[in-house]
N, C-alpha and C positions, 0 to 999 in steps of 0.2 A: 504494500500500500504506500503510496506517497506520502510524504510528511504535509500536512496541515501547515498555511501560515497562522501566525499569531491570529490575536484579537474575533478568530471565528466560532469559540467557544460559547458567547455569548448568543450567538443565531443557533447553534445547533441546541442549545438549554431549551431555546423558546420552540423548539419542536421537540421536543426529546419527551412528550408524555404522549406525542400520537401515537405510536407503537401500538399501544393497549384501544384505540378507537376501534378497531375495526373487528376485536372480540365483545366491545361492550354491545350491551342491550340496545338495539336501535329498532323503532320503528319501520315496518318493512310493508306495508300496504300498499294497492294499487289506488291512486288518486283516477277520478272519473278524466283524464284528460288523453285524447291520440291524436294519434296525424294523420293528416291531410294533405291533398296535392294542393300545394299552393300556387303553382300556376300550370294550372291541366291544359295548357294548350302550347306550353313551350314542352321541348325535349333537349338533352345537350347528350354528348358524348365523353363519360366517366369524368362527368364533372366533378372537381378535388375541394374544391374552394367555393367559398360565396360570403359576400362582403358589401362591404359600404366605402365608400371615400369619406367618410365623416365632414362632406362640405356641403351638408343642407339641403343636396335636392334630392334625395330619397331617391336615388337609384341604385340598384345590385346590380354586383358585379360577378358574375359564376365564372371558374376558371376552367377548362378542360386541360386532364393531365396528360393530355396531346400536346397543349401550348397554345390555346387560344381559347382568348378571353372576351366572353359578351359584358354587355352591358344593357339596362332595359329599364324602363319603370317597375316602382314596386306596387302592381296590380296584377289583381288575380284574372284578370283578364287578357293580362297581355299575349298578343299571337305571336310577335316576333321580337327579336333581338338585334344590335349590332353589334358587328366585331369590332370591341376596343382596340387589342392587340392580336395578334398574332406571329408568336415564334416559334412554330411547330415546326420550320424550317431546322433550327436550332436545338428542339427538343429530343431526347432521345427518350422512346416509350416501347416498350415490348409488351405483350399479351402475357407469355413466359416469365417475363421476369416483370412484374409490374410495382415495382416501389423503386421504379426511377420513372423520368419524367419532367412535368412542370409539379411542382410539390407545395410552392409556398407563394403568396403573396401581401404585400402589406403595404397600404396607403401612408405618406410619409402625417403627421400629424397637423404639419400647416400644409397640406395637400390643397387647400383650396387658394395658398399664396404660391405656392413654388412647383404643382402638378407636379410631383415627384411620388413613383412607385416602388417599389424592390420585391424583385421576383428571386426564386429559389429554385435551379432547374439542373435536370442532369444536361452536357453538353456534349453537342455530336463532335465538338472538336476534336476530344480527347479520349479512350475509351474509361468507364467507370471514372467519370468528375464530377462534382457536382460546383455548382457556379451560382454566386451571389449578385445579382446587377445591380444599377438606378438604371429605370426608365421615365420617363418626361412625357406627359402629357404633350399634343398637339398645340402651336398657340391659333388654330386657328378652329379647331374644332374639340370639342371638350369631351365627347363620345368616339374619340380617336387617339392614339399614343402617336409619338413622332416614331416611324420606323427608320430614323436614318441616326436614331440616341440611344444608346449603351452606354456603360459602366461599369465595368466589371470592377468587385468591391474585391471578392475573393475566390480563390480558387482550391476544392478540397477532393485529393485522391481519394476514393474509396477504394479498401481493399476486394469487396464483393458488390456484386450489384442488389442486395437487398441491407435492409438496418440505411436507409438515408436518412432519416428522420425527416426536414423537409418544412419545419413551419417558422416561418419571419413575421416577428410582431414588436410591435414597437409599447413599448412600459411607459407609466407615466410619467418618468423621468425624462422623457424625449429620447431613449437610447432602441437600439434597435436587436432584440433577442433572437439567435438561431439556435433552433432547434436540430442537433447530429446526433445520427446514432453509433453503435460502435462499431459499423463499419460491415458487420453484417454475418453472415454463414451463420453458427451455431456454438453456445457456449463461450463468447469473445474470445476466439482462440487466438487474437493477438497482442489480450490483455488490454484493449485500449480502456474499457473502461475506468480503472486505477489507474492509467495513466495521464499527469496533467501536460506532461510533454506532447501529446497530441491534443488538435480540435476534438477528435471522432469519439463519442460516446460523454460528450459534454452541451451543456447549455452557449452560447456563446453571449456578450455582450458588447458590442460598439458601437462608436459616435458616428454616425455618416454625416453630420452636418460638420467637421471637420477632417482633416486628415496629417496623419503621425509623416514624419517622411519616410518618402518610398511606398506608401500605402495610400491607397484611396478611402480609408476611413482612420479615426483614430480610435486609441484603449483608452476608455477612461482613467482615469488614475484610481480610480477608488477601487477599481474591480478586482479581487483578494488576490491571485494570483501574479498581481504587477511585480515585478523583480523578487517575488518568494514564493513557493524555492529558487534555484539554479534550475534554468533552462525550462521552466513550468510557461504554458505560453498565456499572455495576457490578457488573450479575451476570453477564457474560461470564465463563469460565473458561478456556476456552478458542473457535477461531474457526478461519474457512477451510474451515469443512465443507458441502458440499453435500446430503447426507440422510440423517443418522443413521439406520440402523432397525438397534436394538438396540446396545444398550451395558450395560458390568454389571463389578461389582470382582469380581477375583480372590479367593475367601473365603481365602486362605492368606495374602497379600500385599499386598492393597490394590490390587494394578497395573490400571489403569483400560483397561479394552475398548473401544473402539467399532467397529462396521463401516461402510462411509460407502457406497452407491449411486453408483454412478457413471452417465457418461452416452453417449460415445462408443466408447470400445474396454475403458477398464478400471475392476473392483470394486478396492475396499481393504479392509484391517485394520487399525485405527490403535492405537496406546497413546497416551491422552492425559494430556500433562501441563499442569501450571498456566502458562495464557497462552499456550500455543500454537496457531503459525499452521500450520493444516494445507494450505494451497495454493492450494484451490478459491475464485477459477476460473482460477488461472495455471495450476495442475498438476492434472493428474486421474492419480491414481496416482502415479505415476515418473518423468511425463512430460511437460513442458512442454504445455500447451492452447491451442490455438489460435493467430492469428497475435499475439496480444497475450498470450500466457503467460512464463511466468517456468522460466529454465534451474535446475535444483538449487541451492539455498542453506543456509545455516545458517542464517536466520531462517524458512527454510517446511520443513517435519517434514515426510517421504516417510511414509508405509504402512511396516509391519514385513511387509505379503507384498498382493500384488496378482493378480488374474486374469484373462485376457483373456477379450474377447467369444465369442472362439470355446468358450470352455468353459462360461460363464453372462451371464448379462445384470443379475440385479439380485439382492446379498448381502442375505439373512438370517442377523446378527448373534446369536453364541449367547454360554456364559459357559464358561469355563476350568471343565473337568469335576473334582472331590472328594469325588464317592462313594467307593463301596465298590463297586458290583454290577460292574465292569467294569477291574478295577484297569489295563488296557493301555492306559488312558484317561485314567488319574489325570494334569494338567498338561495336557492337550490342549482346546485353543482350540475349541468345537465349530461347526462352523457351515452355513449351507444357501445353495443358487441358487435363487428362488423360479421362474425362467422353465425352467431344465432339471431340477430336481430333486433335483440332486445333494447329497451332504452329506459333509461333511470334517472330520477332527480336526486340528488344527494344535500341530504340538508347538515350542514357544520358549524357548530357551537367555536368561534375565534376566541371568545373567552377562555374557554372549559379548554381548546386545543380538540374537541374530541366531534364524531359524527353521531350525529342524533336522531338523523333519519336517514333511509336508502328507499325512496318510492318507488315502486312500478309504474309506467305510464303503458298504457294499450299496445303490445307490440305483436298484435293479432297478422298484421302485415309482414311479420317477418323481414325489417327493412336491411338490405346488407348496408349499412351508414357508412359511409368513405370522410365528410366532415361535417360538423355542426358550426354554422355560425349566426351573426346576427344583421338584421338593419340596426339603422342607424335611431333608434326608438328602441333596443335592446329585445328586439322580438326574434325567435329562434327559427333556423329553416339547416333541415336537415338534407345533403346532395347522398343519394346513391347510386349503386351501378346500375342501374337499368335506366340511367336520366333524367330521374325526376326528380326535382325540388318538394320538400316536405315542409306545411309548419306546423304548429298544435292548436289546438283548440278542444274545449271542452268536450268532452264524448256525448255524440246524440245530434252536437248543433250543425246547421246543414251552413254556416259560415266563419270563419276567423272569430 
């Protein structure tokens, strides 16, 4: 295991009694709420993504893991879409091998001053890379990207074509968080996970509205691993994760989400904080891994709730719900089983550290969920593989 810098004892105290949440007594009922096609007359092609620009005119933006990106009003009536972007030229996507692709995208936060994107994609340049951009809005048309602007931020080998993790999201801090996984096969049999010397199988953290030299973004300085240890790289944020898919802040709180894939018996939930070791590949879940894994500590973070295989096989990661259409929902952790279907609201006591509820929501549908996001009103719309956009609503009502 890597040595820990200083001063991060204090973050891992302040998670160090979730461990025990996910055998306490919690609440497990089905709430009256399912999904719905929320717009029955569009269709996309393994759409990854769906989002907001957070610049007030309430349009979605669905990403296909081809490489191209619509854009549309958000009405349930909408018939058609335009193409934002399209880098599918660029994109490398297999049937075979499908966790590479277009993976992540993220609206910069003053998107509606500076029309700045950052996309997350594998690249046909090079084989197994995965590649960080800024793209730029059009200045002449606002439902078009300039296709003659790139920027490539960063460039990261994958050792295998599965475990990319894949999701760029910008924290309330203005800083912009990437989501890698360890790189991929089985077991991290390259060790990346404990290891801070690599990106792969870590949280990442940087500035894109600056840049370090030689680099088209900079490292914070605060981010725990800056000059400690020797040779630890500096935009770790945190580490020990085996395959993010999906992470997202609390819009109330800041409190940092991620859902991690597991690979043997158990899915996670995690709350990340700064410089933390989340396990993998000592721990998978709860639970010491393999015959070289690591019993419970206070330097390796447990999951705030976990679920075994017999229930689902691989978590789609969603965002702490703050709408309005559903107020029984307000504070609950949304999330999906892309292999059973199922989907759940997780309700978590930030006082107590601990989860209080695990609801059921209708997943009579059997949805394979690929990702959960939100409008710009904090309302949820679930993409799966067969093309369609999902949202919720009450069970029974024949509208939103």
């Amino acid at each position: 295991m890597m040595p820990r810098p200083l001063g991060l004892l204090f973050s891992l105290l302040v998670v160090l009694a979730v461990g025990a949440a996910a055998s306490a007594q919690v609440a497990e009922t089905q709430l009256p709420i399912e999904p719905y096609k929320a717009f029955p007359k569009l269709k996309f092609n393994r759409p990854i993504i769906v989002d907001h620009a957070g610049d007030g005119s309430g349009r979605l933006f669905v990403a296909s893991q081809l490489g191209a990106v619509h854009v549309f009003p958000n009405d349930a009536g909408a018939e058609t879409t335009q193409i934002f972007m399209d880098i599918s030229d660029r994109v490398v996507y297999k049937d075979r091998e499908n966790e590479e692709g277009f993976l992540g995208m993220a609206f910069h936060p003053k998107y509606s001053e500076n029309g700045e994107l950052f996309v997350y994609y594998t690249t046909t340049d090079a084989p197994l890379t995965s590649v960080i951009s800024r793209f730029r809005v059009s200045k002449d048309n606002p439902n078009q990207f300039d296709p003659a602007y790139e920027e490539e931020l960063m460039r990261i080998d994958q050792p295998f074509w599965n475990h990319n993790g894949g999701t760029v999201v910008f924290g309330p801090d203005g800083y912009l968080y990437v989501g890698l996984g360890d790189g991929g096969k089985a077991n991290d049999p390259m060790g990346n996970g404990q290891n801070v010397n690599t990106l792969l199988g870590s949280i990442l953290r940087i500035d894109v509205d600056n840049k370090d030299p030689g680099k088209n973004y900079a490292i914070p300085k605060d981010n725990p691993f800056v000059e400690q240890p020797e040779g630890a790289r500096g935009e770790i944020w945190a580490y020990g994760l085996r395959n993010v898919w999906r992470m997202s802040f609390d819009r109330a709180n800041g409190t940092f989400w991620a859902a991690d894939v597991g690979q043997d018996i158990w899915e996670e939930i995690d709350i990340i904080v700064r410089g933390g070791n989340y396990g993998w590949n000592l721990r998978e879940g709860m639970h010491k891994f393999g015959p070289s894994g690591a019993e419970a500590s206070a330097e390796l973070i447990d999951p705030i709730w976990e679920y075994h295989h017999d229930i689902g096989k691989s978590i789609t990661g969603g965002f702490v719900y703050r709408g309005k259409a559903l107020p029984e929902l307000v504070g609950c952790y949304l999330y999906a089983d892309y292999i059973t279907g199922r989907l759940w609201a997780l309700k978590y006591d930030y006082e107590t550290g601990k989860v209080v509820a695990n609801y059921a929501l209708d997943s009579s549908d059997n949805l394979p969920v690929m990702s959960i996001g939100e409008d710009q009103d904090g309302e949820p719309y679930y993409t799966v593989t067969f093309g369609d956009i999902y949202g919720l609503r009450r069970a029974g009502s024949d509208s939103p």
